[in-house]
C-alpha positions as CSV (number, residue, x, y, z in Angstrom):
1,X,0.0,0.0,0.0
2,X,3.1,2.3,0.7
3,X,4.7,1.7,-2.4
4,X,1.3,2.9,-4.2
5,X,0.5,5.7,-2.4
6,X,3.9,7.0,-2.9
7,X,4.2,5.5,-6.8
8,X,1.0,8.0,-7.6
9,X,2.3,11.0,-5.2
10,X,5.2,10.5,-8.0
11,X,3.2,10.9,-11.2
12,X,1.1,13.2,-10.9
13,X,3.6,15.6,-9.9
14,X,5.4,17.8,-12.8
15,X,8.6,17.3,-12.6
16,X,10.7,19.9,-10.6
17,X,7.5,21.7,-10.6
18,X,5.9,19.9,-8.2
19,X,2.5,20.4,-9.8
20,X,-0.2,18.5,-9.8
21,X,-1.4,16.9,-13.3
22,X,-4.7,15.5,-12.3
23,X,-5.6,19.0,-11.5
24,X,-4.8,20.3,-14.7
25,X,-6.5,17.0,-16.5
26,X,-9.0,18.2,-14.6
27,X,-9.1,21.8,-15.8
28,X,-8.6,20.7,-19.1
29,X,-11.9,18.5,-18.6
30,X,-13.8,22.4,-18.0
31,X,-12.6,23.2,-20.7
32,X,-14.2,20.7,-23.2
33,X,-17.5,22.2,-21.2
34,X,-16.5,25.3,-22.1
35,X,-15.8,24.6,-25.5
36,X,-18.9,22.8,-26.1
37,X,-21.7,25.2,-24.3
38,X,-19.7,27.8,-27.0
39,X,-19.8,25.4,-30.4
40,X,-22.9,24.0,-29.6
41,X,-24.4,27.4,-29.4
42,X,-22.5,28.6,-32.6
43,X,-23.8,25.5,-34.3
44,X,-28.1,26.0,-33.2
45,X,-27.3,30.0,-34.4
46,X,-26.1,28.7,-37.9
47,X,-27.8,25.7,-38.1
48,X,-25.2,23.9,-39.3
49,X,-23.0,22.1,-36.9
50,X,-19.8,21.1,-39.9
51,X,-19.6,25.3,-40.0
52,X,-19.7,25.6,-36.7
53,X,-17.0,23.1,-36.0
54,X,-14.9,24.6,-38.9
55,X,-15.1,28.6,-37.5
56,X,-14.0,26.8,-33.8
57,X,-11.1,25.5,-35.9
58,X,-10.8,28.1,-38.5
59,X,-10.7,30.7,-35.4
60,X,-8.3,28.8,-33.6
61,X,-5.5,28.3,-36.6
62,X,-5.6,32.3,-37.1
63,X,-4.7,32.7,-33.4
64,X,-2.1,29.9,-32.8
65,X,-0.6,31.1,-36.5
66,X,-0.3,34.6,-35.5
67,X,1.2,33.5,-32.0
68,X,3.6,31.1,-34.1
69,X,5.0,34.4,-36.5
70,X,6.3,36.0,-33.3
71,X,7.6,32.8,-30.9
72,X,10.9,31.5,-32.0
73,X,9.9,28.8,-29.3
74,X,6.9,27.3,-31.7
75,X,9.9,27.7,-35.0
76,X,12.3,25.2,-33.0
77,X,9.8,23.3,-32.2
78,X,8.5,23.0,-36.0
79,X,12.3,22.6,-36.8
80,X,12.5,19.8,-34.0
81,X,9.6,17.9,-35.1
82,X,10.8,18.3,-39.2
83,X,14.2,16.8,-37.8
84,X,12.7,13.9,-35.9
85,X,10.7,13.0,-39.3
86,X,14.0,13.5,-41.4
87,X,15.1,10.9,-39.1
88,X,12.2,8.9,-39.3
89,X,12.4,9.3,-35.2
90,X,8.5,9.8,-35.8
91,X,6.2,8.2,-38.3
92,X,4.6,10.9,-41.0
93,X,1.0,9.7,-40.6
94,X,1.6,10.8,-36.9
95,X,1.4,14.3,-37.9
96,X,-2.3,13.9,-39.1
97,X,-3.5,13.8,-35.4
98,X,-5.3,16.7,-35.9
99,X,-7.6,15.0,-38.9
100,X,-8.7,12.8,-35.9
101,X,-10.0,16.1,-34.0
102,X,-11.8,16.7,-37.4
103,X,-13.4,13.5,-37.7
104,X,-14.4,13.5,-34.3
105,X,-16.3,17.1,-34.8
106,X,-17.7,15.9,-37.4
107,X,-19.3,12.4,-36.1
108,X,-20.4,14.1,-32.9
109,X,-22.4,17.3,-35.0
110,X,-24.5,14.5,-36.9
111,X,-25.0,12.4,-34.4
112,X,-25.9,13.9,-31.4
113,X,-29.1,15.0,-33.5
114,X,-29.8,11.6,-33.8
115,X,-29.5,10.2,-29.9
116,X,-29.5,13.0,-28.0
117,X,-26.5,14.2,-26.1
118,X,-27.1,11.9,-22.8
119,X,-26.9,8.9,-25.2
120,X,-24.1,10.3,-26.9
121,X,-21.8,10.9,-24.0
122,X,-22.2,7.4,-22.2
123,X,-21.1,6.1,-25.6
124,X,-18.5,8.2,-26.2
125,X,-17.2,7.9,-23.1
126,X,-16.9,4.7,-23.1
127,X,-15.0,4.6,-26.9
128,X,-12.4,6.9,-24.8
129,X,-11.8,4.7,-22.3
130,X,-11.5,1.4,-24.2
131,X,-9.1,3.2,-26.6
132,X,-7.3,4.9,-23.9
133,X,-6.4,1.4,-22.5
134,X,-5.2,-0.1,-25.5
135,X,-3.3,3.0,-26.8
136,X,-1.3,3.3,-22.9
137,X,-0.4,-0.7,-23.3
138,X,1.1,0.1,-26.8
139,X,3.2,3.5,-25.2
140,X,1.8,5.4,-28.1
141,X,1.7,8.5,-26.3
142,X,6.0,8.4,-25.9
143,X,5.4,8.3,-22.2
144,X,6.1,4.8,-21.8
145,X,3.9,1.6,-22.0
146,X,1.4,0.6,-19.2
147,X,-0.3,-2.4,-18.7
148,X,-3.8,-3.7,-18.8
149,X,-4.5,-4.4,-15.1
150,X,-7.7,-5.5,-13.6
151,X,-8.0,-2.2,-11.7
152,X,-7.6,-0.2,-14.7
153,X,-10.2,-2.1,-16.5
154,X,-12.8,-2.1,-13.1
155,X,-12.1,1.9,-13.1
156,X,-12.5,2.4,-16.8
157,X,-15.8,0.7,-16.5
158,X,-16.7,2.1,-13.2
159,X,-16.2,6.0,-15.1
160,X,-18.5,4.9,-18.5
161,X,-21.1,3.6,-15.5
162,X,-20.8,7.2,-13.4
163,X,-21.5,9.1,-16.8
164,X,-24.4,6.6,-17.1
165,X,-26.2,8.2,-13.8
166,X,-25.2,11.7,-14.4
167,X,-27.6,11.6,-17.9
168,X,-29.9,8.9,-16.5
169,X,-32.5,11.5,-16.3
170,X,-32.1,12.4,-19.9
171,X,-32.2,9.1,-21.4
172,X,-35.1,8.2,-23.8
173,X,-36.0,5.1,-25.4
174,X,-36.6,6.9,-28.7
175,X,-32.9,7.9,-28.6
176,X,-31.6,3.9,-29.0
177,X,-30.2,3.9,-32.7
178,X,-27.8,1.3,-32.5
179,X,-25.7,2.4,-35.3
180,X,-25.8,5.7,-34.1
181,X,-24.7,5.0,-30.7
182,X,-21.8,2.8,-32.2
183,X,-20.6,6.0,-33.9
184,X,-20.8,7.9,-30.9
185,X,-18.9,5.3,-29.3
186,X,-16.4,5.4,-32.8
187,X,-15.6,9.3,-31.9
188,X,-14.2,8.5,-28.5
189,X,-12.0,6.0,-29.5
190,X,-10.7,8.5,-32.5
191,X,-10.2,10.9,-29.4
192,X,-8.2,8.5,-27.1
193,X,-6.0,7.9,-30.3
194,X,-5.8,11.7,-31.3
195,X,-4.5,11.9,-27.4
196,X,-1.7,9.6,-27.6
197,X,-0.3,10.7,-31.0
198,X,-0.3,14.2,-29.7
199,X,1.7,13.0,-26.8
200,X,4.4,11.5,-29.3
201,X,4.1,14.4,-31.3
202,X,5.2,16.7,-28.5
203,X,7.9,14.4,-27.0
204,X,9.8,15.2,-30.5
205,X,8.5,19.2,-30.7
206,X,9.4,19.9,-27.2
207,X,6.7,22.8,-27.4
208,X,3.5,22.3,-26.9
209,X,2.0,24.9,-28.8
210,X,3.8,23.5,-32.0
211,X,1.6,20.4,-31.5
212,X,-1.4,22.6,-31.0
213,X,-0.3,24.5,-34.4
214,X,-0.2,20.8,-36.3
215,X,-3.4,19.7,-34.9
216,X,-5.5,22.7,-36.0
217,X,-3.7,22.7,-39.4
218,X,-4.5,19.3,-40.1
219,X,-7.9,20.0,-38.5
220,X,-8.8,23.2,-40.3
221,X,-7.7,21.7,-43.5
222,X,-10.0,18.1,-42.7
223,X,-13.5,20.0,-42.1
224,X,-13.0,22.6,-45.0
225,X,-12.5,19.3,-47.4
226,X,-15.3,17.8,-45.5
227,X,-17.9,21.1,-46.0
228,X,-17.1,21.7,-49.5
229,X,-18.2,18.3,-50.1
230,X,-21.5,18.5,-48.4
231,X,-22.1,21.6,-49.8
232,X,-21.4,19.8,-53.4
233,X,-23.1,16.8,-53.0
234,X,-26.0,17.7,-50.6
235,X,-28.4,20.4,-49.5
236,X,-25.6,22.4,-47.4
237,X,-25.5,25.8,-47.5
238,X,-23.7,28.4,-45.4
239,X,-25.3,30.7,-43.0
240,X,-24.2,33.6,-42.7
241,X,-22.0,34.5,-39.4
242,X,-24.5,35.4,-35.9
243,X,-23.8,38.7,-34.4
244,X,-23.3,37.6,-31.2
245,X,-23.4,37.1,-28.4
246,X,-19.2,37.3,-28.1
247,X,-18.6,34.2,-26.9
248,X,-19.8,31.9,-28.8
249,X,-16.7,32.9,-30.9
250,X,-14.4,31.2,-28.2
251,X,-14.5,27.7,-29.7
252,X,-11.1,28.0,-31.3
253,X,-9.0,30.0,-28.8
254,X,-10.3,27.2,-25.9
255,X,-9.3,24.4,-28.4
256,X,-5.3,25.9,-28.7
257,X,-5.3,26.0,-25.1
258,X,-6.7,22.8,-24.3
259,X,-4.5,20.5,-27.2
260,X,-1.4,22.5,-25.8
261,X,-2.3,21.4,-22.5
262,X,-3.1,18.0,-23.4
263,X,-0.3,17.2,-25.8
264,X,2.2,17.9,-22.4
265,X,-0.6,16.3,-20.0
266,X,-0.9,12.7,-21.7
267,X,2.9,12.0,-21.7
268,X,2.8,11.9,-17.6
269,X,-0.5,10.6,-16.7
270,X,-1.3,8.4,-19.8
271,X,-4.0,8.3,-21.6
272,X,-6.4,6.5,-19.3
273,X,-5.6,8.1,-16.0
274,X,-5.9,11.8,-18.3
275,X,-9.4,10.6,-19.8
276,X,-11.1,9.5,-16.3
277,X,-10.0,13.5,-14.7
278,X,-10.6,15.2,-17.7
279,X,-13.8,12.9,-17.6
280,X,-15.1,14.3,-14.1
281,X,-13.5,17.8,-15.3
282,X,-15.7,17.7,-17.8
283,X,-18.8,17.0,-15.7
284,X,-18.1,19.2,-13.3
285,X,-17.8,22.0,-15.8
286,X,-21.2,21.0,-17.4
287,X,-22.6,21.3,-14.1
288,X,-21.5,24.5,-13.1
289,X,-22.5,25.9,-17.0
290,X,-25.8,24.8,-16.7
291,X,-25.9,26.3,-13.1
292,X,-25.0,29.8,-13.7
293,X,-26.1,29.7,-17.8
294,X,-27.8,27.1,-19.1
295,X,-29.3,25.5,-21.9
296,X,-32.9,25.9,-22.6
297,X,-34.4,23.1,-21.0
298,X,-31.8,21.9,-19.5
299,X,-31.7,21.7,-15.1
300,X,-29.8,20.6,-12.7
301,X,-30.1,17.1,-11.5
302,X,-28.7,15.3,-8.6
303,X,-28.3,12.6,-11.1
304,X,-25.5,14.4,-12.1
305,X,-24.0,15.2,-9.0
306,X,-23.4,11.7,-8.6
307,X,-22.3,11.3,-11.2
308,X,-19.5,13.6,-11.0
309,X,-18.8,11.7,-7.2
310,X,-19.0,8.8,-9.0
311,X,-16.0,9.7,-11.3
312,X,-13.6,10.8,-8.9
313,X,-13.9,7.5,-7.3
314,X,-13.3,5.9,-10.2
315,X,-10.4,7.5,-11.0
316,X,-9.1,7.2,-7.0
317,X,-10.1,3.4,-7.1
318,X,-7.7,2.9,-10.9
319,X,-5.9,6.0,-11.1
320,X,-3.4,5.4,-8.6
321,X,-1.9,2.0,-9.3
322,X,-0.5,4.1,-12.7
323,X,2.9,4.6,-12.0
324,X,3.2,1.1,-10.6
325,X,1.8,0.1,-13.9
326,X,4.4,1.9,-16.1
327,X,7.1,0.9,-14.1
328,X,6.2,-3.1,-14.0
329,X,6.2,-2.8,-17.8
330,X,8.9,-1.0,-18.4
331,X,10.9,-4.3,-16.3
């Protein structure tokens, strides 16, 4: 019991820093709730969630691009990352991460209309998690490999059940389409992958930001192709820009923030560990946006104040044996 308790006091502290990296997991969770209350609100003012997604990400190049012409820091790191390609350090299909944040956008803004959003994020969820195992067991993040313990599996499972009861009271029969829900389920596991490549992206950038530049090229560039072809070959057409309010214009510079935080995140805690905070991060931050501005519709429940308890147990009953974990393999 000693050697866990001081095994996890060791990961999830920054090195030298001594700062704690299931708090910002955490705060990186809020932020998706963040990101979402804005895009989702962009998307019902244009009525057309693949524009919506594509002004978060569109929005979100122009600021990490302009940051990027003044940071020598950002240059090295695209020099770094060119180098470790020249050296084939790095695979080149690693550097289309941010394709995966694409595809996930666009999954997630034709199918939630479909299952509803409580539906959506049990399945998703759970996609996370099961990808999040298998992509710590291969050490795709660069952080080292993990293995697939029981207690991982029983708190993986434990966190998809938690985000079960926080949207319990939200959940409608009518909302059961099977292939739907195996979409939903589809767009998690393309986010626990975009995690880990981001993590080995960074480990050869050395700057953050540089990975959050890739991602939202790669991004920007994936839902542009995507639109143009809906907009050829369907009944697409764009809306023209709301006037407000502001902040449903914040998509983009949340989404620099959060991949940059991420990318550096994932290499310490691993994939799994990161998903189950950001997890009750994310809760917690839906719970507090629909507190002090919410949805119409939408109240507060005490399913999902269980539901965010629920979480943090799960990630105190799996979360700790990490280190352990990496260190066993790595034997």
């Amino acid at each position: 019991m000693a050697l866990d308790y001081i095994g996890a006091r060791e990961l999830i502290a920054m090195s030298g820093k001594n700062q704690r990296l299931d708090i910002l997991a955490t705060i990186s969770g809020v932020m998706i709730a963040l990101q979402a209350r804005a895009n989702g609100e962009l998307s019902h003012r244009l009525g057309n969630g693949v524009q919506a997604a594509l002004i978060s990400f569109g929005s979100g190049l122009a600021i990490i691009a302009i940051v990027a012409l003044f940071s020598p820091a950002i240059k090295e790191g695209a020099r770094n990352l060119r180098s470790a390609v020249t050296r084939r350090e790095i695979p080149k299909w690693t550097l289309f991460a941010g394709a995966l944040g694409g595809t996930f956008v666009a999954i997630q803004t034709h199918v939630v209309p479909v299952i509803g959003v409580a539906i959506y994020s049990v399945a998703s969820i759970a996609g996370q998690t099961a990808a999040s195992l298998l992509v710590d067991r291969l050490g795709i993040t660069g952080g080292g490999k993990k293995q697939i313990t029981a207690r991982r599996l029983a708190s993986a499972a434990f966190t998809v059940f938690a985000v079960f009861i926080s949207v319990f009271d939200r959940i409608e029969a009518a909302d059961l389409a099977l292939f739907a829900v195996f979409l939903a389920g589809v767009a998690g596991a393309v986010v626990g992958v975009q995690r880990a490549l981001n993590g080995q992206i960074n480990e050869h950038s050395h700057q953050s930001y540089t990975t959050s530049l890739l991602n939202f090229i790669m991004g920007t560039t994936f839902l542009t192709i995507f639109l143009a072809l809906l907009i050829a070959f369907g009944d697409t057409e764009l809306a023209p820009l709301p006037s407000g309010p502001w902040w449903i214009y914040t998509g983009g510079v949340i989404g620099v923030i959060y991949i940059a935080f991420t990318s550096k995140i994932v290499q310490h805690l691993g994939v799994l560990t990161f998903t189950l905070f950001s997890v009750g991060g994310n809760l917690l931050g839906s719970l507090l946006i629909d507190l002090i501005s919410p949805t119409d519709g939408v109240r507060v429940s005490w399913y999902l104040v269980t539901g965010i308890a629920m979480t943090y147990l799960g990630v105190i009953v799996g979360g700790v044996n990490n280190s352990q974990s990496r260190r066993s393999t790595k034997q």
